[in-house]
Backbone as JSON Lines, residues from 0, in Angstrom:
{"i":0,"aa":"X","n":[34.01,15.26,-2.6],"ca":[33.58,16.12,-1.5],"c":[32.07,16.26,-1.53]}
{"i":1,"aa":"X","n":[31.62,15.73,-0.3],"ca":[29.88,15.89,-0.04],"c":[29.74,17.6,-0.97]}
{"i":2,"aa":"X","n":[28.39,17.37,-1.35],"ca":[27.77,19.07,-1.82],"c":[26.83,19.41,-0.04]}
{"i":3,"aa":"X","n":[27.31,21.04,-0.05],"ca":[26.73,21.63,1.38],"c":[25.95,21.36,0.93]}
{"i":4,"aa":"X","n":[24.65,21.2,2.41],"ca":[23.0,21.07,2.2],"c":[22.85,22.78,2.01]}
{"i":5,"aa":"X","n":[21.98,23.13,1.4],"ca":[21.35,24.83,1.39],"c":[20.31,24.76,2.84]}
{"i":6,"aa":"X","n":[20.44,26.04,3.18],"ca":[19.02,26.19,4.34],"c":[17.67,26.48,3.37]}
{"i":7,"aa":"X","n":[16.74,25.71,4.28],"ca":[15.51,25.29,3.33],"c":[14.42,25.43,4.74]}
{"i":8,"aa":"X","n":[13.17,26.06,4.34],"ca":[12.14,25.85,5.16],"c":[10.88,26.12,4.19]}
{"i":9,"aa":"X","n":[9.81,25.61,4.64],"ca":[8.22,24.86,4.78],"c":[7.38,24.78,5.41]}
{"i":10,"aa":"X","n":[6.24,25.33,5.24],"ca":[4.5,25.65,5.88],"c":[4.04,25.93,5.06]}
{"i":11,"aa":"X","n":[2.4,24.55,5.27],"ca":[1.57,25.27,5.04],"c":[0.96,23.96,5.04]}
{"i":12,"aa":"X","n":[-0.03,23.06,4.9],"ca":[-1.07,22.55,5.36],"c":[-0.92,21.06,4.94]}
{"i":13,"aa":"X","n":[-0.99,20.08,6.14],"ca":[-0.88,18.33,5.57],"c":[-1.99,17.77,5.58]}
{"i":14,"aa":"X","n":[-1.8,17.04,4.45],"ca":[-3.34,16.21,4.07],"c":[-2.97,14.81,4.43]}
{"i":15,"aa":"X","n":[-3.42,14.05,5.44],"ca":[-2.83,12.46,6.04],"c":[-4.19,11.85,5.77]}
{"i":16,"aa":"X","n":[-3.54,10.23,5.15],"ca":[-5.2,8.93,5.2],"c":[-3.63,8.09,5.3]}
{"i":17,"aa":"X","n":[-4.98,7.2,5.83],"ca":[-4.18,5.83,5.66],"c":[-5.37,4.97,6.13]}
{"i":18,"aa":"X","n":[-5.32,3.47,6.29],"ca":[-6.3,2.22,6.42],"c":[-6.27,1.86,7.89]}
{"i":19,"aa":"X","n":[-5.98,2.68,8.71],"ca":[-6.57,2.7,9.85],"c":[-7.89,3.17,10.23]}
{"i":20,"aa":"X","n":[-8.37,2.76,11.87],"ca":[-9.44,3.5,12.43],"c":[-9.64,4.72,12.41]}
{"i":21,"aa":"X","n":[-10.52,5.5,12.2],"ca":[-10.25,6.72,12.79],"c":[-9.69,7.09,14.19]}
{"i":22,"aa":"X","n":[-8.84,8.44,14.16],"ca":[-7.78,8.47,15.67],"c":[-6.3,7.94,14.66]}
{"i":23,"aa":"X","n":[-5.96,6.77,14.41],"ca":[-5.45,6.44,13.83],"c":[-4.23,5.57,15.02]}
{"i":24,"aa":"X","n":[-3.94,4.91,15.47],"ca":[-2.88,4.24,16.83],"c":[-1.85,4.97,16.52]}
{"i":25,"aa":"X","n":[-1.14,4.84,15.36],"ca":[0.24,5.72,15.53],"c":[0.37,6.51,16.09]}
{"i":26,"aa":"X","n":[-1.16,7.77,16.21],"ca":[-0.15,8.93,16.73],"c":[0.01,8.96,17.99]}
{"i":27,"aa":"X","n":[-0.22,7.3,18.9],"ca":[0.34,7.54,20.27],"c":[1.27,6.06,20.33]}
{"i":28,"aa":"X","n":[2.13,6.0,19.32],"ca":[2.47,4.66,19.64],"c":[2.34,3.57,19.75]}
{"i":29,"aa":"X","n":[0.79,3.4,19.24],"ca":[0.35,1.79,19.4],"c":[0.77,1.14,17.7]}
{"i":30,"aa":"X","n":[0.13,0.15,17.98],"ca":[0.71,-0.35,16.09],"c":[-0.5,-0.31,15.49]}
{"i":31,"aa":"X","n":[-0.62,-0.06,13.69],"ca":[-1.81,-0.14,13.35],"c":[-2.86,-0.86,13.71]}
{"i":32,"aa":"X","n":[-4.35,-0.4,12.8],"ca":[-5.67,-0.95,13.49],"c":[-5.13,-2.67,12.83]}
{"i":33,"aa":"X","n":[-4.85,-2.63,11.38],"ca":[-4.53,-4.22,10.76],"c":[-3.39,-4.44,11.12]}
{"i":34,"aa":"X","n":[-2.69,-4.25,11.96],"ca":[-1.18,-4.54,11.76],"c":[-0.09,-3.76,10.9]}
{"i":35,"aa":"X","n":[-0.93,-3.51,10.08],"ca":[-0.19,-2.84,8.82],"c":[-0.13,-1.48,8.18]}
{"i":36,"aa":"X","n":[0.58,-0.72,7.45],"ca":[0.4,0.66,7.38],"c":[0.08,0.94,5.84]}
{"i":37,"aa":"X","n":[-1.28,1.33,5.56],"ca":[-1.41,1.88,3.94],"c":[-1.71,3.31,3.64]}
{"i":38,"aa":"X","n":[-0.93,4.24,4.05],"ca":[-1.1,5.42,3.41],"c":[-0.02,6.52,2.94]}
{"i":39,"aa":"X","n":[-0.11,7.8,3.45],"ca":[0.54,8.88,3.74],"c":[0.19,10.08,3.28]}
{"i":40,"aa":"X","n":[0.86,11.24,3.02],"ca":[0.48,12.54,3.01],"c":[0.77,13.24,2.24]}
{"i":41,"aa":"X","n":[0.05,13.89,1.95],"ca":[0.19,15.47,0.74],"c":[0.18,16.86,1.6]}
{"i":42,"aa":"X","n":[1.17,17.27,0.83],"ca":[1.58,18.75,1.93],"c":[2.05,19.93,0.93]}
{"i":43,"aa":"X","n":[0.61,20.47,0.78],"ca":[0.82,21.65,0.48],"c":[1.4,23.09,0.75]}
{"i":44,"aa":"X","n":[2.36,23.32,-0.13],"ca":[3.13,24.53,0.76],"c":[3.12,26.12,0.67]}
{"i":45,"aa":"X","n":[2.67,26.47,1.5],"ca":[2.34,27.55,1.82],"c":[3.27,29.08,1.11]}
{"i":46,"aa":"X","n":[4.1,28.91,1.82],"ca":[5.34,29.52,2.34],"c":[6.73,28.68,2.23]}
{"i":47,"aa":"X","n":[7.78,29.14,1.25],"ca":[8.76,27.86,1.09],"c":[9.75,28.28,0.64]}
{"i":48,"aa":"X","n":[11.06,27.98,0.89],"ca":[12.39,28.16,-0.04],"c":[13.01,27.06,-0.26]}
{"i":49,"aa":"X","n":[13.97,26.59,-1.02],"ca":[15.14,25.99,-0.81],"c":[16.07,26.64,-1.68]}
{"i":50,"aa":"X","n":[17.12,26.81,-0.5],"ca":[18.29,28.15,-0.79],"c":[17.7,29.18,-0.93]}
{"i":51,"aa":"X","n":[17.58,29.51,-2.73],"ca":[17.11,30.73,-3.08],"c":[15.91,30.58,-4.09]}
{"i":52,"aa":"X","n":[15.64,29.26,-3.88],"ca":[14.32,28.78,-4.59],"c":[13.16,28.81,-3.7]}
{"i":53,"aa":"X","n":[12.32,29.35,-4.35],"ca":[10.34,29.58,-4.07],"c":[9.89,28.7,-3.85]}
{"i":54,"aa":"X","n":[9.58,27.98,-3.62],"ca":[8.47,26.75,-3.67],"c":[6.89,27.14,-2.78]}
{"i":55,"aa":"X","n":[6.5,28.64,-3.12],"ca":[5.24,29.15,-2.67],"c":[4.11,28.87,-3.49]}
{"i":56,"aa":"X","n":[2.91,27.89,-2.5],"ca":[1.77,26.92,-3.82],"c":[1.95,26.04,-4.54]}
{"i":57,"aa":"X","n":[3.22,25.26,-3.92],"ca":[3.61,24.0,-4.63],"c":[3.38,22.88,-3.63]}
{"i":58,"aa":"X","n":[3.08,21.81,-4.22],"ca":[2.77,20.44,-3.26],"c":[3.67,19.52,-3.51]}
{"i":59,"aa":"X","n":[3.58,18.53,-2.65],"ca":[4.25,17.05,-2.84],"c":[3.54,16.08,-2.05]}
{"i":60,"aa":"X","n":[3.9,14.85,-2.69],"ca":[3.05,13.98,-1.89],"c":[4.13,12.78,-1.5]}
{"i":61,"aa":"X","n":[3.83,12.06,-0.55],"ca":[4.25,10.85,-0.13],"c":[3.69,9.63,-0.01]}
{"i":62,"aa":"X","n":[3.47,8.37,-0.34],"ca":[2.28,7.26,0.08],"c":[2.85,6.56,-0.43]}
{"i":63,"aa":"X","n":[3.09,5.15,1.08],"ca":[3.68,4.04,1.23],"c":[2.95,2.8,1.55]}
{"i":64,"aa":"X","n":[3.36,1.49,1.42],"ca":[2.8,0.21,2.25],"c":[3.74,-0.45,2.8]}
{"i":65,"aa":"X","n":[2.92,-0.47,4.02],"ca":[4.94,-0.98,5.1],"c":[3.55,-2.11,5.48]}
{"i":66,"aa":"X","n":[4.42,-3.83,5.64],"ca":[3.7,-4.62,5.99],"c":[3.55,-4.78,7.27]}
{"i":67,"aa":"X","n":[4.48,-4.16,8.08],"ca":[4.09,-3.7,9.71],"c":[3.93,-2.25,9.97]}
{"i":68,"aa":"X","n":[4.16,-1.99,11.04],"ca":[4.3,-0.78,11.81],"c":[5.41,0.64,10.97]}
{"i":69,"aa":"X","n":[5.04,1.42,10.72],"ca":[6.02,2.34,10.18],"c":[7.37,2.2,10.53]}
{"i":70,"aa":"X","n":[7.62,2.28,11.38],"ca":[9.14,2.0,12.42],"c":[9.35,0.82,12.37]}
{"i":71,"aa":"X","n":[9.03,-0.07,11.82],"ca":[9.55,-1.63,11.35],"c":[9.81,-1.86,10.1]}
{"i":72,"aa":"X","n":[10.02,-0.69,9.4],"ca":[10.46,-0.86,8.04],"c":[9.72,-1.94,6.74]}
{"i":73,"aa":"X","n":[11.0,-1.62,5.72],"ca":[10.39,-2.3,4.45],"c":[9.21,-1.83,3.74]}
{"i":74,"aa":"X","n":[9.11,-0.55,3.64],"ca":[8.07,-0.02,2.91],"c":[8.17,0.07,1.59]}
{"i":75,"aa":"X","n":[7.41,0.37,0.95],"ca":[7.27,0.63,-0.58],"c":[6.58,1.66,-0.86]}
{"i":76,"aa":"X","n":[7.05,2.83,-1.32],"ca":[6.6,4.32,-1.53],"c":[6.72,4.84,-2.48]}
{"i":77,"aa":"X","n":[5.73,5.64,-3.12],"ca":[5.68,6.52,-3.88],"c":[5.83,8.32,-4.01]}
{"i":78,"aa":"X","n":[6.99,8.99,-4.56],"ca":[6.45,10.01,-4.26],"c":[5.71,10.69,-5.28]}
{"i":79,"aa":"X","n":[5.14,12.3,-5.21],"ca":[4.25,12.45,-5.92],"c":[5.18,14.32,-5.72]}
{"i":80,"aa":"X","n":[5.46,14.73,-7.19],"ca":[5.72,16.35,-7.24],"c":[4.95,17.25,-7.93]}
{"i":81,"aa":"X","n":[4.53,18.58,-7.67],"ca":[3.55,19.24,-8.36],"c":[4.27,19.1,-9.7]}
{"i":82,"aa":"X","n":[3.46,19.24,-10.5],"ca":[3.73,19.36,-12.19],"c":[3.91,20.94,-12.73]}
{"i":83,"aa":"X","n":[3.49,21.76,-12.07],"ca":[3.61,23.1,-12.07],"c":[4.98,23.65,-11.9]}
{"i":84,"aa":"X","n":[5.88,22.92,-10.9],"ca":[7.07,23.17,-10.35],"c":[7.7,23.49,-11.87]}
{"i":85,"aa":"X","n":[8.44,24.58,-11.86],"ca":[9.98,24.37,-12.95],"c":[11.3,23.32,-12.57]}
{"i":86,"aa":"X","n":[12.11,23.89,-13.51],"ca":[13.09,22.69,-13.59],"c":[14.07,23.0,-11.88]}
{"i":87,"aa":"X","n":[14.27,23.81,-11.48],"ca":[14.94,24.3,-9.87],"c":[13.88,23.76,-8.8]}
{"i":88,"aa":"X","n":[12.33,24.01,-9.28],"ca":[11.53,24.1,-8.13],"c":[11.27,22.32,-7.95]}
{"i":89,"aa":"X","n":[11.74,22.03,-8.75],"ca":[11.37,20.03,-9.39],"c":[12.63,19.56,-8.66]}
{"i":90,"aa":"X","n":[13.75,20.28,-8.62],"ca":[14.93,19.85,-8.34],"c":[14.98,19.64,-6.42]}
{"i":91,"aa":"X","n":[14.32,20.97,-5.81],"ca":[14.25,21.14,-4.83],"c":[13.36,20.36,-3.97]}
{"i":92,"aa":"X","n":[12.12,20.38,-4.84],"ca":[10.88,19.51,-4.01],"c":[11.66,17.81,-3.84]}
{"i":93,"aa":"X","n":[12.37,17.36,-4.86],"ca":[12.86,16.08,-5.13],"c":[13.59,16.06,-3.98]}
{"i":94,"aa":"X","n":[14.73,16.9,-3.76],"ca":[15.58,16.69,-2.42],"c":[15.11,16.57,-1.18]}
{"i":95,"aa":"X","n":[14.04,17.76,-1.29],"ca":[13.08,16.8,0.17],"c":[12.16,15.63,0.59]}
{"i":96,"aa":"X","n":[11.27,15.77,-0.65],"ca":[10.81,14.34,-0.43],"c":[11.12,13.12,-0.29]}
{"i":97,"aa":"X","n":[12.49,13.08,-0.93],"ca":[13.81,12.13,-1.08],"c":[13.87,11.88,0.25]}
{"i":98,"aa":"X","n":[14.14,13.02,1.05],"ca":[15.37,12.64,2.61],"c":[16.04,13.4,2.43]}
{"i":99,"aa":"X","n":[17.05,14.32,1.52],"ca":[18.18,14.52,1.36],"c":[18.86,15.27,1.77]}
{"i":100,"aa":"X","n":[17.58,16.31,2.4],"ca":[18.13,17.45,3.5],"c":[17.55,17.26,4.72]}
{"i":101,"aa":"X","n":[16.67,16.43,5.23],"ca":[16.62,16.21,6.54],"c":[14.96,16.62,6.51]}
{"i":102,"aa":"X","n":[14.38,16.88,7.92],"ca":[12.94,17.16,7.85],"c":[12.71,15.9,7.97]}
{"i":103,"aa":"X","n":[11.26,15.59,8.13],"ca":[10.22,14.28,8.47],"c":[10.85,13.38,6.88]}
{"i":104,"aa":"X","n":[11.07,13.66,5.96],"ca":[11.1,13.07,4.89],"c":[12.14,11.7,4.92]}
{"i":105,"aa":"X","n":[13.53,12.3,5.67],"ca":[14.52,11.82,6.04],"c":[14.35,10.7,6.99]}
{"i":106,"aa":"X","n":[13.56,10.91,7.96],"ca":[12.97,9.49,9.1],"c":[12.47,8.66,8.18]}
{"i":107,"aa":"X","n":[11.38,9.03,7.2],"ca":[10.67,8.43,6.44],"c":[11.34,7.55,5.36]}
{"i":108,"aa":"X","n":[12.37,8.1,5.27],"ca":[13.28,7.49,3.65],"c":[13.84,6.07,4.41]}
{"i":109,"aa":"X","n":[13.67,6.04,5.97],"ca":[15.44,4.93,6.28],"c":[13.95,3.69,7.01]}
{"i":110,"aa":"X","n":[12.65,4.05,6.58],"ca":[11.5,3.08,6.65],"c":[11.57,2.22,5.46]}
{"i":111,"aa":"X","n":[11.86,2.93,3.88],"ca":[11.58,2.25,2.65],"c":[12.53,1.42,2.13]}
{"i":112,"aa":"X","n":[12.34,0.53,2.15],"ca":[13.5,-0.48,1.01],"c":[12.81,-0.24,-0.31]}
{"i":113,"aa":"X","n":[11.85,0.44,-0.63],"ca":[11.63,1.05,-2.63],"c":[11.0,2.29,-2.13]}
{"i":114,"aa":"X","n":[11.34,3.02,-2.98],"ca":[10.86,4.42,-3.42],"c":[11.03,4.92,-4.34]}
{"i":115,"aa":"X","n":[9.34,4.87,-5.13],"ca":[9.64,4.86,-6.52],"c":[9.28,6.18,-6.78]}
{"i":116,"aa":"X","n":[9.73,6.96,-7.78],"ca":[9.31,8.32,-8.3],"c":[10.21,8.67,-8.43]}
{"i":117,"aa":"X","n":[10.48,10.27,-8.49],"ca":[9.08,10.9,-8.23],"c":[8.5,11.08,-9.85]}
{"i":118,"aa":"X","n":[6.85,11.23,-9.53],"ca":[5.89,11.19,-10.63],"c":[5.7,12.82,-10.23]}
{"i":119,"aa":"X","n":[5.96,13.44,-11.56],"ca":[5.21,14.68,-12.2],"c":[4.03,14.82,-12.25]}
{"i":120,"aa":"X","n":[3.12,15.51,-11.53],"ca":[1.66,15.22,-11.44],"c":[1.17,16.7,-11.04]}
{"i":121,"aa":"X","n":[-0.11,16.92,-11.83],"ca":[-0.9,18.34,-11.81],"c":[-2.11,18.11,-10.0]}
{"i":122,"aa":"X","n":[-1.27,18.88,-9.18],"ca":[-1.96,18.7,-7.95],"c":[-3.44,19.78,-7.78]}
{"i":123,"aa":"X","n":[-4.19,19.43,-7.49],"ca":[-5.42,20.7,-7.08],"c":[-5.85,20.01,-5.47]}
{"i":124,"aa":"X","n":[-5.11,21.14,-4.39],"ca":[-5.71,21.25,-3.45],"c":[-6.16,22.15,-2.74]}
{"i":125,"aa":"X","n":[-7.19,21.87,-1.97],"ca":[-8.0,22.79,-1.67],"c":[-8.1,23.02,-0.1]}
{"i":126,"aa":"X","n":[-7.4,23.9,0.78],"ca":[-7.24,24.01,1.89],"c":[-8.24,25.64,2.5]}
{"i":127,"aa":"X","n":[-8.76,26.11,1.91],"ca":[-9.57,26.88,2.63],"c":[-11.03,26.75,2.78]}
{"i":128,"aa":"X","n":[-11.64,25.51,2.79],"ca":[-12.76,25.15,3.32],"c":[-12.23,24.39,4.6]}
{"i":129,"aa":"X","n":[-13.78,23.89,5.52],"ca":[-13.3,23.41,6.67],"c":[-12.75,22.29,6.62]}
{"i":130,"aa":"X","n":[-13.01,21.12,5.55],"ca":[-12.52,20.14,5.05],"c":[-11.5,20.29,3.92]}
{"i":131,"aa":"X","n":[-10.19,20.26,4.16],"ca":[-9.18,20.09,2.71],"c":[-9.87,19.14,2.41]}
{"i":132,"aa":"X","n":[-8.95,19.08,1.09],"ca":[-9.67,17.75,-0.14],"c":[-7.67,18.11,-1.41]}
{"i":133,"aa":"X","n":[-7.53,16.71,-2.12],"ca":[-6.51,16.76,-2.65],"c":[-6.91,15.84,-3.85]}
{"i":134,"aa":"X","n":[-6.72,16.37,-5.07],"ca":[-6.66,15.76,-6.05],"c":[-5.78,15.91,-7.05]}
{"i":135,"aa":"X","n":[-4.57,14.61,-7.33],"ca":[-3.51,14.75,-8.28],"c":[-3.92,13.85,-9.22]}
{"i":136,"aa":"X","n":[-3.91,14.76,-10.35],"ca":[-4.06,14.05,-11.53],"c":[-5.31,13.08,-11.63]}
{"i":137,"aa":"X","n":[-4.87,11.93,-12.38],"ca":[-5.71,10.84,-12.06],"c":[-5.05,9.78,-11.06]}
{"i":138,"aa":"X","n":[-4.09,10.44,-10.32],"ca":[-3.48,9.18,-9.6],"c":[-4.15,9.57,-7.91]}
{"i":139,"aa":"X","n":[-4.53,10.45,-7.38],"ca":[-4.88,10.59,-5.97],"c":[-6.13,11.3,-5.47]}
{"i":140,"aa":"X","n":[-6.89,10.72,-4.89],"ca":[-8.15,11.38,-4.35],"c":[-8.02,11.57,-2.86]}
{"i":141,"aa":"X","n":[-8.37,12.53,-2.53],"ca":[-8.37,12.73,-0.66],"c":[-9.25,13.74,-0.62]}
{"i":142,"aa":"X","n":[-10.65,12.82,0.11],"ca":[-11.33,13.47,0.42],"c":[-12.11,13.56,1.46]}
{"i":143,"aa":"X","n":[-12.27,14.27,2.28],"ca":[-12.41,14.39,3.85],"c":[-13.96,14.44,4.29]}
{"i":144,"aa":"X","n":[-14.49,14.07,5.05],"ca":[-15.43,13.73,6.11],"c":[-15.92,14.23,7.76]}
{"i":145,"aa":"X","n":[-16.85,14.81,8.51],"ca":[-16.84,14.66,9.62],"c":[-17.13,13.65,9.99]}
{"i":146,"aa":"X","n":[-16.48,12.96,11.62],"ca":[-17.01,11.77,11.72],"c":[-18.17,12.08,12.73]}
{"i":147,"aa":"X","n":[-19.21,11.49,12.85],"ca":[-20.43,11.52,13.23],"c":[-20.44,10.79,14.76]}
{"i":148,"aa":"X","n":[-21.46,11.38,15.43],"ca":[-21.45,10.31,16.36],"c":[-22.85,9.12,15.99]}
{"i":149,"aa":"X","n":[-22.74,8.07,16.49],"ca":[-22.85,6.91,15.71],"c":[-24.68,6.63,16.37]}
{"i":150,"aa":"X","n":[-25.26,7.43,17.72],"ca":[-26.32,7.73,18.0],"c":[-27.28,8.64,17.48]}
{"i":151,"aa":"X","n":[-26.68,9.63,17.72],"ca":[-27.31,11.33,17.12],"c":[-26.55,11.66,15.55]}
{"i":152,"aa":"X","n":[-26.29,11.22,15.3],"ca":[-25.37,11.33,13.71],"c":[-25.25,13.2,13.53]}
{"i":153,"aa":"X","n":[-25.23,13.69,14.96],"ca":[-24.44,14.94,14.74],"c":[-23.13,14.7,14.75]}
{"i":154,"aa":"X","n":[-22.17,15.67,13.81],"ca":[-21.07,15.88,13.93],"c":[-20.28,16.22,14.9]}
{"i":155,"aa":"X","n":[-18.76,15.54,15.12],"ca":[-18.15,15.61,15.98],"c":[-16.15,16.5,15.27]}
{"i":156,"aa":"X","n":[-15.76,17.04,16.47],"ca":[-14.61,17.46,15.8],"c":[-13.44,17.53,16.37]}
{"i":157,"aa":"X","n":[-13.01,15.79,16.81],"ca":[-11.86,15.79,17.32],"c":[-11.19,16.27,17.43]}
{"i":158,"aa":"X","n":[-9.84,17.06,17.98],"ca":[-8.55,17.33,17.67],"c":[-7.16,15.97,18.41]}
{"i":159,"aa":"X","n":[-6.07,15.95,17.88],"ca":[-5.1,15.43,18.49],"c":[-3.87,16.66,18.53]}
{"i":160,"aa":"X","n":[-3.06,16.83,20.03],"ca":[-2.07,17.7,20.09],"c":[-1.13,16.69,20.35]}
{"i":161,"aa":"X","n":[0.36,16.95,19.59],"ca":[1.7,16.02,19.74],"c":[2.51,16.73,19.63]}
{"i":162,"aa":"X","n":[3.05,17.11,20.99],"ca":[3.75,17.98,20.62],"c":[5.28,17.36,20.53]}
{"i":163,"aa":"X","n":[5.31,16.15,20.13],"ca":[6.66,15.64,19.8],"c":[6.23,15.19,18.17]}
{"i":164,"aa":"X","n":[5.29,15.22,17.7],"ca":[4.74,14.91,16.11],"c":[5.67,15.28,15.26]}
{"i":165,"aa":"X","n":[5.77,14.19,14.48],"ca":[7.32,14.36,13.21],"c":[6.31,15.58,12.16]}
{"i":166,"aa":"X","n":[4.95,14.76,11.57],"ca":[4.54,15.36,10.97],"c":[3.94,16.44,10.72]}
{"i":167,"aa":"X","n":[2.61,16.51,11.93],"ca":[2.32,17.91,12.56],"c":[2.35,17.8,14.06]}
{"i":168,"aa":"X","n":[2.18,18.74,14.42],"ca":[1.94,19.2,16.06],"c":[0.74,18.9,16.56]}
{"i":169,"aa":"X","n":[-0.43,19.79,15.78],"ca":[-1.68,19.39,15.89],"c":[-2.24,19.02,14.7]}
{"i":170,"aa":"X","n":[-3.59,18.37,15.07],"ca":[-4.13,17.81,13.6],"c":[-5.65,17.6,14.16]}
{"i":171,"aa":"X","n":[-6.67,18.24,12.96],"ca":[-8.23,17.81,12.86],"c":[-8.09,16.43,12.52]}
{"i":172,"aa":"X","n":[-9.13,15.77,13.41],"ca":[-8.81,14.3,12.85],"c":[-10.15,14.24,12.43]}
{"i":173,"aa":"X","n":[-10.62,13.68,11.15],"ca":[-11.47,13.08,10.4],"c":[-11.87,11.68,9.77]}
{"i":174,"aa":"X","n":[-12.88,11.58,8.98],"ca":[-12.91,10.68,8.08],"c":[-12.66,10.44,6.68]}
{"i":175,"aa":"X","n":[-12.53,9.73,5.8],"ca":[-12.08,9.83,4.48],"c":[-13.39,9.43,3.71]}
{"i":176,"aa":"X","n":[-14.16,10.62,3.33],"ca":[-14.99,10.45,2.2],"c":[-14.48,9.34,0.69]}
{"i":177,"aa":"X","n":[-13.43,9.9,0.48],"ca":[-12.38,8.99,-0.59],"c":[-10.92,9.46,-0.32]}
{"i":178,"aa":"X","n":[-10.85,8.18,-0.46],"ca":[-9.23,8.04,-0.37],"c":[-8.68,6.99,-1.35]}
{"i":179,"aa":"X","n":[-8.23,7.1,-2.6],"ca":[-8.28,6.2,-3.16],"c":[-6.47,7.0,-4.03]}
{"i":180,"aa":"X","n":[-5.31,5.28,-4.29],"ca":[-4.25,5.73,-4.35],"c":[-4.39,5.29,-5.7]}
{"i":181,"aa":"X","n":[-4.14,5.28,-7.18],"ca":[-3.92,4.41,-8.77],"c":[-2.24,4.5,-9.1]}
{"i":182,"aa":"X","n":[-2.31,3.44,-9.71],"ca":[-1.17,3.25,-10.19],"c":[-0.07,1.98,-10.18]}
{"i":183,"aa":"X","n":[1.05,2.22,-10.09],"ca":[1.66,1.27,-10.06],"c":[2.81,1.25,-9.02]}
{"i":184,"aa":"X","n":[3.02,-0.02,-8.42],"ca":[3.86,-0.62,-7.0],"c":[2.84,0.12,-5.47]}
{"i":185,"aa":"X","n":[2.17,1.36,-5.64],"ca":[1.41,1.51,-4.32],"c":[0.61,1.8,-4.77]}
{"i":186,"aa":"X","n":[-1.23,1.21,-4.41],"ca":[-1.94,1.79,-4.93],"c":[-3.25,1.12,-3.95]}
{"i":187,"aa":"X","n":[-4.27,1.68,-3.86],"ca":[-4.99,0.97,-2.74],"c":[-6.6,2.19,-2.93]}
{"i":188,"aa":"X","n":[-7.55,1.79,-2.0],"ca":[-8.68,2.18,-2.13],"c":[-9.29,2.14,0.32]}
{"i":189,"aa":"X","n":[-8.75,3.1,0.71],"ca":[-8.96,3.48,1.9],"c":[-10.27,4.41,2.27]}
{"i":190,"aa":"X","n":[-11.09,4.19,1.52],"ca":[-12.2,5.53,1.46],"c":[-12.87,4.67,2.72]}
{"i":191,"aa":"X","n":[-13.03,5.77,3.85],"ca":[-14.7,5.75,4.8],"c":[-12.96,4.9,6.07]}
{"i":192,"aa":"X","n":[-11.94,5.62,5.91],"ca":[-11.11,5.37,7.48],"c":[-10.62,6.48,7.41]}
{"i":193,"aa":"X","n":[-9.14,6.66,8.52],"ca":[-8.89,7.44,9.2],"c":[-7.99,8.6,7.96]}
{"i":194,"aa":"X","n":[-8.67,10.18,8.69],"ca":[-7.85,11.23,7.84],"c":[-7.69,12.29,9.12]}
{"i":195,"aa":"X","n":[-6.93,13.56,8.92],"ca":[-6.57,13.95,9.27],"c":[-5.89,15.56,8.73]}
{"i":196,"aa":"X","n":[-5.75,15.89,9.39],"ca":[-4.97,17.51,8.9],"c":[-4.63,18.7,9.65]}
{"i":197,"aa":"X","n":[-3.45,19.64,9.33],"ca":[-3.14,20.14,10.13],"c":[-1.84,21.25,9.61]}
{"i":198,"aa":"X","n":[-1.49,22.33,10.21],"ca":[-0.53,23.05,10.3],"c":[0.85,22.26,10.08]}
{"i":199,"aa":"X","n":[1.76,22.2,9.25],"ca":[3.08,21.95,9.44],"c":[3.93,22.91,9.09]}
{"i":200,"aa":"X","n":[5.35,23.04,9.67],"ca":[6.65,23.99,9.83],"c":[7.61,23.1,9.77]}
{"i":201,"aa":"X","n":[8.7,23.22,8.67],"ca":[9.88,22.49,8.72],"c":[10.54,23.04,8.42]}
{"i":202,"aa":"X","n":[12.33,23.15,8.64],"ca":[12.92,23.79,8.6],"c":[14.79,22.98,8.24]}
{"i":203,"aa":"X","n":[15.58,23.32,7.74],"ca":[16.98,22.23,7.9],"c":[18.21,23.62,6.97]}
């Protein structure tokens, strides 16, 4: 007999890079700037349960390489869980990042033919300056940028609204001071392309 899913919800702030342009094509449907997709996101949580578990100030991360378009599958992903979490709060973050209760994670899981983890990792992010910034361990750097205009090298401050967005709704779109992934099966060096960030709410 299947185990019931528990009701579970989530907010509080996503950190997105990947090796696209800045803007990034996905978020209107076009296919990447290379063809190809190298990133994903850290999402720090705000506000959180699963069932009767806390998960308030705990993170997780996600970051894949799909050799096409996200929605064309065959990715190879890593996930990434705060190290802080206890043994319930480790248990819980795992089921979502997994897929296992539904949320963006779940679209995301039926992209990967590997998904390796999850890795235990000491997260420090920093969401109350105007730029987040994310650093796990020695395995993840995300670090954010205004992008400039390319005459007057004053700063500029995009926004994108989606309001059909798996991931967020809205999002500051930026540049990636560093973006750099270590390790092993995904790992890559995206610093000076497309970043992003924004409010997320999930709920199942």
């Amino acid at each position: 007999m299947a185990e019931a899913r528990l009701p579970w919800m989530v907010k509080g702030t996503v950190l997105i890079a990947c090796n696209c342009d800045y803007g990034c094509p996905c978020n209107v449907n076009a296919p990447p700037t290379f063809g190809h997709c190298e990133g994903g996101w850290t999402w720090r949580i705000e506000q959180g349960r699963y069932g009767d578990t806390v998960l308030d100030g705990l993170s997780i991360g996600l970051y894949a390489d799909w050799p096409k378009a996200i929605h064309e599958g065959s990715g190879i992903a890593r996930s990434l869980i705060d190290a802080r979490a206890d043994e319930k709060q480790r248990a819980a973050l795992r089921t979502l990042v997994e897929g296992s209760a539904g949320g963006p994670w779940a679209i995301f899981r039926k992209t990967f033919s590997e998904l390796h983890g999850p890795e235990y990792v000491p997260f420090e992010v920093s969401v109350d300056s105007q730029l987040p910034a994310a650093r796990v361990g020695g395995t993840l750097t995300v670090e954010y940028e205004a992008i400039r205009n390319p005459v007057t090298q004053e700063t500029i401050h995009p926004r994108v609204v989606m309001p059909e967005g798996l991931v967020v709704k809205e999002a500051a779109l930026v540049g990636t001071k560093r973006f750099t992934l270590g390790g092993e099966h995904v790992a890559y060096d995206h610093s000076g392309k497309y970043g992003a960030f924004g409010f997320f709410q999930y709920f199942g």
